[in-house]
BASEKE-720023 format. One record per residue (C-alpha): residue number from 1; residue in three letters; x, y, z. Coordinates in nm, 4 decimals. Example, Ala and Ser with C-alpha at 12.3 -4.5 7.8 and 13.67 -1.06 7.14 Angstrom:
BEGIN
+-----+-----+----------+----------+----------+
|   n | res |     east |    north |       up |
+-----+-----+----------+----------+----------+
|   1 | Ala |   1.2300 |  -0.4500 |   0.7800 |
|   2 | Ser |   1.3670 |  -0.1060 |   0.7140 |
+-----+-----+----------+----------+----------+
REM end
This chain:
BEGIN
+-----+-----+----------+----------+----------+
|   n | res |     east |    north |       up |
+-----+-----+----------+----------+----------+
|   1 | Unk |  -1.4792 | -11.1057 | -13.9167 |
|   2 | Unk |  -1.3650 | -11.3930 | -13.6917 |
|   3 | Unk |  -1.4107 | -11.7516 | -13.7669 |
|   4 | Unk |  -1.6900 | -11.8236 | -13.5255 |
|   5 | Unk |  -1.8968 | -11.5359 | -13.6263 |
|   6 | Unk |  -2.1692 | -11.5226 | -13.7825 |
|   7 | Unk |  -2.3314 | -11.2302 | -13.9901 |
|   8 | Unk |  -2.6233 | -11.1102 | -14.1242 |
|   9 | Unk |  -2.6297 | -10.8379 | -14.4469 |
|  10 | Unk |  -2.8624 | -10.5540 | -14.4192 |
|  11 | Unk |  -2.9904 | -10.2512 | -14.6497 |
|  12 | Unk |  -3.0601 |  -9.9042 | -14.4516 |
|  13 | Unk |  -3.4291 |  -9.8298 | -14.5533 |
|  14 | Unk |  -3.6338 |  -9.4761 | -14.5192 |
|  15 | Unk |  -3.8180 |  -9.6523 | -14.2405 |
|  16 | Unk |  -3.4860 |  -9.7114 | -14.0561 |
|  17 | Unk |  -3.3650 |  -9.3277 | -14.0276 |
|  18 | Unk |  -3.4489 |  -8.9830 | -13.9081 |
|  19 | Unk |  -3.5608 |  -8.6857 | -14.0823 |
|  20 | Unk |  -3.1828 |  -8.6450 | -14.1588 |
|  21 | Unk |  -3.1132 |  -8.9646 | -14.3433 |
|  22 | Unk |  -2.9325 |  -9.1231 | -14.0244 |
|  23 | Unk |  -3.0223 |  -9.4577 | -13.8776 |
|  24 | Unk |  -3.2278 |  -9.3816 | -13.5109 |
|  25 | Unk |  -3.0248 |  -9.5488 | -13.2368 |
|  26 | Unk |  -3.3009 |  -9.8256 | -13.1216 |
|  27 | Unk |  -3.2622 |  -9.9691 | -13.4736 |
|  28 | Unk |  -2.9212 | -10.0989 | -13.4518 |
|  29 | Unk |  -3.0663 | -10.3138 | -13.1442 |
|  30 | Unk |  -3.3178 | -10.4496 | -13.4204 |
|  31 | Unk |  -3.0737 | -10.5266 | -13.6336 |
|  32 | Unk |  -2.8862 | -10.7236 | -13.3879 |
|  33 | Unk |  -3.2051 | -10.9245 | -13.3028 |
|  34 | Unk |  -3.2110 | -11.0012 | -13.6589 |
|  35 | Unk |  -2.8506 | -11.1482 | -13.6462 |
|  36 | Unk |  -2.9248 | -11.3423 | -13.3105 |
|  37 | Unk |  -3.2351 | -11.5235 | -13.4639 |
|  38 | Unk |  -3.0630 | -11.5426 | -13.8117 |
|  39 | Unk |  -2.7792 | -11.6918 | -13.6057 |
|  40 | Unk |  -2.9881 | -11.9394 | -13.4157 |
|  41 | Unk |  -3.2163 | -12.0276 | -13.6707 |
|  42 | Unk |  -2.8282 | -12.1539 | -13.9237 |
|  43 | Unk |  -2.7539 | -12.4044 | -13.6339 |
|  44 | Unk |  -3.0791 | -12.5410 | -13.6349 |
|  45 | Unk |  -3.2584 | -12.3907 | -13.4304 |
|  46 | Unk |  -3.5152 | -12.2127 | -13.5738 |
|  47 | Unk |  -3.8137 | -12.0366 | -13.3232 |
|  48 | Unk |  -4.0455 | -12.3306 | -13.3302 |
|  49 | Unk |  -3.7987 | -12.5704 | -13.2161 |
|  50 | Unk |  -3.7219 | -12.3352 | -12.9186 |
|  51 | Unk |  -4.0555 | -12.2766 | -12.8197 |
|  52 | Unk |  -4.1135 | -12.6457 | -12.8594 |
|  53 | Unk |  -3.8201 | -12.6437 | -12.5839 |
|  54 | Unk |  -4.0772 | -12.5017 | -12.3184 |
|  55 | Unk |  -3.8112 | -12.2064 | -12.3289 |
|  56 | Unk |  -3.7790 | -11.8722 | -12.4372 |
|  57 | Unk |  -3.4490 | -11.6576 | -12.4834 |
|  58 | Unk |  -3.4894 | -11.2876 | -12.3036 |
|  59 | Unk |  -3.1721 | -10.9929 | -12.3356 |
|  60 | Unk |  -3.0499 | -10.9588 | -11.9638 |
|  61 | Unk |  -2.8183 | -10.7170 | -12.0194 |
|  62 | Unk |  -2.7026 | -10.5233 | -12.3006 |
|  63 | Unk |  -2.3756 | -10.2702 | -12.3427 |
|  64 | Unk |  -2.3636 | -10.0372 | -12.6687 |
|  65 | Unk |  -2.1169 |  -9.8543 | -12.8349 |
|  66 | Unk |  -2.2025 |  -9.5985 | -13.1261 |
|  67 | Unk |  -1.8957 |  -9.5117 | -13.3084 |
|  68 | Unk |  -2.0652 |  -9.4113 | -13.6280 |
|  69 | Unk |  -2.3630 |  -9.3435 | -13.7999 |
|  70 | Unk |  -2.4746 |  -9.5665 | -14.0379 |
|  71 | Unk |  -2.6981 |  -9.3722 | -14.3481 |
|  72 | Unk |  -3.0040 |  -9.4120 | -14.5979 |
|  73 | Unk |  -2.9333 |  -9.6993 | -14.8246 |
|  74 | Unk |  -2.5763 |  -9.8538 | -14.7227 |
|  75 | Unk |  -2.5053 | -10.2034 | -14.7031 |
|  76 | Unk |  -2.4474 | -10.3263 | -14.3895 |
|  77 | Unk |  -2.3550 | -10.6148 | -14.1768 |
|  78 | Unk |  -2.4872 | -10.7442 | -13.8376 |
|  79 | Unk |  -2.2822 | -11.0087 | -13.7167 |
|  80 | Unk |  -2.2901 | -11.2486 | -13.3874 |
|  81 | Unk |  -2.0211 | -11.4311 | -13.1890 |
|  82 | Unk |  -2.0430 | -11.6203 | -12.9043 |
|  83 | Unk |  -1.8187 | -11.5512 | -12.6368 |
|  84 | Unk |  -1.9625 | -11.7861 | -12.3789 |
|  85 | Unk |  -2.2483 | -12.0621 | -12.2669 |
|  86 | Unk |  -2.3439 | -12.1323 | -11.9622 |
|  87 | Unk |  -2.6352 | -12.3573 | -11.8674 |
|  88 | Unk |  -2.8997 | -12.0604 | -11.8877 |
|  89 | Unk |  -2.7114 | -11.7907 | -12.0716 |
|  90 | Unk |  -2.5828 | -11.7056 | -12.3070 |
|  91 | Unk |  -2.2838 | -11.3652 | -12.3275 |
|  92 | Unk |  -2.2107 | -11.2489 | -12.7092 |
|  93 | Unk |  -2.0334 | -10.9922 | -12.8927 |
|  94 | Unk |  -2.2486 | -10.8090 | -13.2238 |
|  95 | Unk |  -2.1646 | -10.5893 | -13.4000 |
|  96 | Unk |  -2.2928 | -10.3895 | -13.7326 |
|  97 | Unk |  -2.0352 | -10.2324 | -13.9564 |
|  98 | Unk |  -2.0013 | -10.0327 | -14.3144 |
|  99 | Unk |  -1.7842 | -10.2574 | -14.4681 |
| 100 | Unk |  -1.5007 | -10.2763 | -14.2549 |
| 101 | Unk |  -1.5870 |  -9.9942 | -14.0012 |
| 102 | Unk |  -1.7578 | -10.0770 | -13.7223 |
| 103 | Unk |  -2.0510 |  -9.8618 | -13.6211 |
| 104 | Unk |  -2.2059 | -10.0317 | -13.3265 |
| 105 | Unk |  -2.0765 | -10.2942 | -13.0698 |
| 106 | Unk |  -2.2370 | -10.4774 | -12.8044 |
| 107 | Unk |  -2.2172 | -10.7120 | -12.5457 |
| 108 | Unk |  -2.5095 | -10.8573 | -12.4859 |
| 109 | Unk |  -2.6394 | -11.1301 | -12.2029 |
| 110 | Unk |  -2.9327 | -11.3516 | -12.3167 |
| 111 | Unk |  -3.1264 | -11.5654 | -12.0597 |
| 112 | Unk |  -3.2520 | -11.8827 | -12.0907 |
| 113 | Unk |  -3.5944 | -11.8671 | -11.9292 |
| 114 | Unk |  -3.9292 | -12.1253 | -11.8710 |
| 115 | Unk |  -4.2061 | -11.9813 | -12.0951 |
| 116 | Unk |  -4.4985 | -12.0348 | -11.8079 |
| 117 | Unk |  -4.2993 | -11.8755 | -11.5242 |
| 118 | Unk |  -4.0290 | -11.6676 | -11.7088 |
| 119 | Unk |  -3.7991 | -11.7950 | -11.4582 |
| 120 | Unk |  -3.3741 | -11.9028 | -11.5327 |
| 121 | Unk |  -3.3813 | -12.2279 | -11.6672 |
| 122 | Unk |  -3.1181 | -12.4559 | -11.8526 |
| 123 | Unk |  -3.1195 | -12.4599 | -12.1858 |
| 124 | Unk |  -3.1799 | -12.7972 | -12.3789 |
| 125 | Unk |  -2.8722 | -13.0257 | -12.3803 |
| 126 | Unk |  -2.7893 | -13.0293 | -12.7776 |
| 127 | Unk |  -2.8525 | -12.6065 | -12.8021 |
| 128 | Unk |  -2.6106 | -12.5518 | -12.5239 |
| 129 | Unk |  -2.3424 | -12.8031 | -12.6405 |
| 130 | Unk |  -2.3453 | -12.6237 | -12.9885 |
| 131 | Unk |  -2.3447 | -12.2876 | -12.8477 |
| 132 | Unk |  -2.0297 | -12.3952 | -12.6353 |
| 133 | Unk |  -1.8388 | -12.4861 | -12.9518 |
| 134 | Unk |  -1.9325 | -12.1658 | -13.1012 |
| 135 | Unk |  -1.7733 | -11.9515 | -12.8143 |
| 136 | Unk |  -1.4761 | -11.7814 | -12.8522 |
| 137 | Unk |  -1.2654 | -11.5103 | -12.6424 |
| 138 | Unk |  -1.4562 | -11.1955 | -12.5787 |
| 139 | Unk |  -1.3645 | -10.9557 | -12.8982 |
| 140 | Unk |  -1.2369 | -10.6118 | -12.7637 |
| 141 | Unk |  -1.3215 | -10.3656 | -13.0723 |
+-----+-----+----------+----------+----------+
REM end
């Protein structure tokens, strides 16, 4: 775990798995929407205050890696860093690991877009100055 990131623990539950006790694929992506609006909401910015923003944050683009499976009942970690902020996205690196092995990366590309026409927009002055302090060098694991 780097300085700048930010992660969120998790419990693997029945509901998350397959008839053979291992986690089903789409829920890692779950688990890293957790982390995003866990990750959002510790800076201050919580959903209200984003919709309030006349905003609303969509995944453009998303690149996954499955190195391992994660299993009924571990403990595990979902974790965000930001990587870079532009004025209406956002790129980040998540992960969720066992511990220390890593399970599942991403890169992800989130959109800032206008909640009536869904089109790009900038995001508000203070979120995108905080985000920019945030980033750090793209991590390569």
């Amino acid at each position: 775990m780097s300085d700048g990131e930010f992660s969120l623990p998790l419990r693997v539950y029945i509901e998350d798995t397959d008839a053979g006790g291992i986690v089903y694929y789409v829920n890692y992506l779950k688990y890293m929407e957790r982390a995003r609006t866990e990750f959002m909401r510790s800076l201050g910015f919580d959903r209200s205050r984003i919709f309030s923003a006349e905003c609303l944050f969509v995944v453009r683009d998303i690149a996954l890696v499955y190195r391992a499976p994660a299993r009924l009942d571990d403990e595990l970690a979902a974790s965000v860093s930001v990587t870079g902020a532009r004025g209406a996205s956002l790129s980040l690196f998540q992960a969720v690991r066992r511990g220390d092995e890593l399970l599942v990366r991403a890169d992800v590309t989130i959109a800032c877009v206008s909640r009536d026409e869904l089109r790009p927009r900038r995001m508000p002055g203070d979120m995108l100055a905080t985000l920019r302090k945030r980033a750090a060098p793209a991590n390569t694991a």
